[in-house]
C-alpha positions as CSV (number, residue, x, y, z in Angstrom):
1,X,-62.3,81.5,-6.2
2,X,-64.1,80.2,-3.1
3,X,-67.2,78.2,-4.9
4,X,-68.1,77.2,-8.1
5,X,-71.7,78.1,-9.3
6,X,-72.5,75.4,-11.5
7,X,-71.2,71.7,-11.6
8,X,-70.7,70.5,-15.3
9,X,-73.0,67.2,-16.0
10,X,-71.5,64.2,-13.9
11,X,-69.8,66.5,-11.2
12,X,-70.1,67.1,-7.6
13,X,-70.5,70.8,-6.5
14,X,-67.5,72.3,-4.7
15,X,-68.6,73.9,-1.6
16,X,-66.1,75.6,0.8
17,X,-66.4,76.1,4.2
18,X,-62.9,76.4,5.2
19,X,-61.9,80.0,4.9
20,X,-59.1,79.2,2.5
21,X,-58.9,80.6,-1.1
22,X,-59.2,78.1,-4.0
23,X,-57.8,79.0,-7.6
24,X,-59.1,77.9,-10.6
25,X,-56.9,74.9,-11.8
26,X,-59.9,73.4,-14.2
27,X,-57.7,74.4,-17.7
28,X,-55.6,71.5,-16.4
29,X,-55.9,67.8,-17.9
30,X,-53.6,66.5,-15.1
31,X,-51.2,67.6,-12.6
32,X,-48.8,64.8,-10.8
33,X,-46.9,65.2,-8.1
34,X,-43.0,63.3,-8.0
35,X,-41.1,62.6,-4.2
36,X,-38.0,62.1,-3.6
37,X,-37.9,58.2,-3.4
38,X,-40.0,58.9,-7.4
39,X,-43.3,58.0,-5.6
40,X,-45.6,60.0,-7.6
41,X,-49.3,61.2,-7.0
42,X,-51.0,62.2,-10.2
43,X,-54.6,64.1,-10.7
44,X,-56.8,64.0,-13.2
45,X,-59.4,66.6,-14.4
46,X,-57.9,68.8,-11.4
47,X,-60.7,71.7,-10.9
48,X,-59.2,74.1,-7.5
49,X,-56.6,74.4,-6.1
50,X,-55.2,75.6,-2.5
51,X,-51.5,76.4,-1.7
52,X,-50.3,76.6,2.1
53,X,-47.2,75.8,3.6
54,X,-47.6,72.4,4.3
55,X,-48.8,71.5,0.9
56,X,-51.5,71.1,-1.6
57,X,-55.7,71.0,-1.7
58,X,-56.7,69.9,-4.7
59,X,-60.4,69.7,-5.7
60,X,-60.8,67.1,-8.5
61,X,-63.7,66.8,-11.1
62,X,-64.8,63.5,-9.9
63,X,-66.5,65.5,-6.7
64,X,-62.7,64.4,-4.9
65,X,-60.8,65.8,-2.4
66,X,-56.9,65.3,-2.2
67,X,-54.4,67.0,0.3
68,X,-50.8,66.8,-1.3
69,X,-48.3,66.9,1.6
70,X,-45.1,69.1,0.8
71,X,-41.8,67.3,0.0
72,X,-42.2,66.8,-3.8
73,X,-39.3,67.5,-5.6
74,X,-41.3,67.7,-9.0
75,X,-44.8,68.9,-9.8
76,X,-45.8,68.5,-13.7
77,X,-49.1,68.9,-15.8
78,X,-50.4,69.3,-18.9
79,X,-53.4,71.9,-20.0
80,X,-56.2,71.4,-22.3
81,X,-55.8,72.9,-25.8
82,X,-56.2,76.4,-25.7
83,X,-55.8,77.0,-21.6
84,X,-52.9,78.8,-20.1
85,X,-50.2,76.7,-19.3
86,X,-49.2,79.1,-16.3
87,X,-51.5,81.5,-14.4
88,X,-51.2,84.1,-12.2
């Protein structure tokens, strides 16, 4: 999914003009990333999301914007009740 149409109340609407594909993360209360030396970069409310081979985009409900460099050795979340805890 590239853009979303409509911004719940409170959020910032996610334009795209990067080319890249985003997928729909937004059935996600958190995601958090762990490193090596147990560093850990955790997301909350995470809305799209963008995989490449250098790491992650993540597009948060809060209208922010996070690039998650590769090297984690763990990546966790949890879903809201009802959503998918894996998607395709």
């Amino acid at each position: 999914m590239t853009n979303l149409k409509e911004a719940k109340p409170g959020q910032t609407l996610f334009t795209n003009d990067s080319g890249l594909d985003f997928d729909d993360i937004s059935g996600e209360k958190y995601r958090v990333y762990v490193y090596p030396d147990n560093f850990t970069i955790r997301i909350d409310e995470p809305m799209r999301l963008n995989v490449s081979k250098n790491g992650h985009r993540v597009y948060d409900a809060q209208g922010v914007s996070h690039y998650i460099n590769k090297g984690w050795i763990h990546l966790y979340w949890e879903v809201h009740q009802g959503a998918p805890n894996f998607v395709k």
